[in-house]
C-alpha positions as CSV (number, residue, x, y, z in Angstrom):
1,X,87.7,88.9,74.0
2,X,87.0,92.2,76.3
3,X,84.8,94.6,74.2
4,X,86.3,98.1,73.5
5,X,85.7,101.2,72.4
6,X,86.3,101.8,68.8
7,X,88.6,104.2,67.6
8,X,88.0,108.0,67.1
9,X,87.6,107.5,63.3
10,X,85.1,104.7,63.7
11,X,83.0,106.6,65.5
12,X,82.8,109.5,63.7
13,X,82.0,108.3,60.5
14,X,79.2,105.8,62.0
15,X,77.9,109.1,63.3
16,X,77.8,111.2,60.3
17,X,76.0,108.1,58.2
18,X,73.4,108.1,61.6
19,X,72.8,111.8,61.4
20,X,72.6,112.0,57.3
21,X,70.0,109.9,57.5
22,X,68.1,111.7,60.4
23,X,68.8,114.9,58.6
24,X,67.6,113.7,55.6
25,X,64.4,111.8,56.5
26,X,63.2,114.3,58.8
27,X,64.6,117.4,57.7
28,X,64.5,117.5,53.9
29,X,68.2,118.7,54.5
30,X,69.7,118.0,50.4
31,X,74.0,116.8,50.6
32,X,74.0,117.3,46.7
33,X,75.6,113.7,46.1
34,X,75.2,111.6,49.6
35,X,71.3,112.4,49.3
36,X,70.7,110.5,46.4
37,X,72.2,107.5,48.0
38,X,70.3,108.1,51.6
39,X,66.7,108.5,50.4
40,X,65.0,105.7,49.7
41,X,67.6,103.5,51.6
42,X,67.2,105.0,55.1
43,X,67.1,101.5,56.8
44,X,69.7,100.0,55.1
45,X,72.3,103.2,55.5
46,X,71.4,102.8,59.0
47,X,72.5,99.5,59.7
48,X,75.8,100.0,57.8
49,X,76.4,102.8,60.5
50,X,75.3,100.0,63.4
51,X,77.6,97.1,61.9
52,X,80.9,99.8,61.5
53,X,80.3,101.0,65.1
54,X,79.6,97.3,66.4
55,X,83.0,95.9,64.1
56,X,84.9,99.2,66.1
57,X,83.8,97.2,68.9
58,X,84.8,93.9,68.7
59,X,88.0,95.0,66.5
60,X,90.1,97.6,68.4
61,X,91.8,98.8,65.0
62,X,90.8,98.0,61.7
């Protein structure tokens, strides 16, 4: 099995969990209902975006 890229969708919502996180940590920036679930759990939002983006990967479309 040949690794791909993962779709379009995949991508962008791995990206927007990875910069919510950045933007929240390091910025103070407040998303009024996606904060409360951030802070606190920076690592573990993180790796949620790393596993979607790696399952894009190895699944072409999910």
């Amino acid at each position: 099995m040949r690794p791909s890229a993962p779709s379009f969708v995949t991508f962008i919502i791995s990206f927007i969990l990875a910069a919510l996180v950045i933007a929240s940590k390091y910025f103070g920036v407040q998303i009024p209902v996606l904060t409360d679930i951030v802070r606190g759990n920076y690592f573990e939002v993180l790796l949620v975006a790393y596993v979607l983006l790696l399952l894009g990967v190895i699944f072409r479309r999910m």
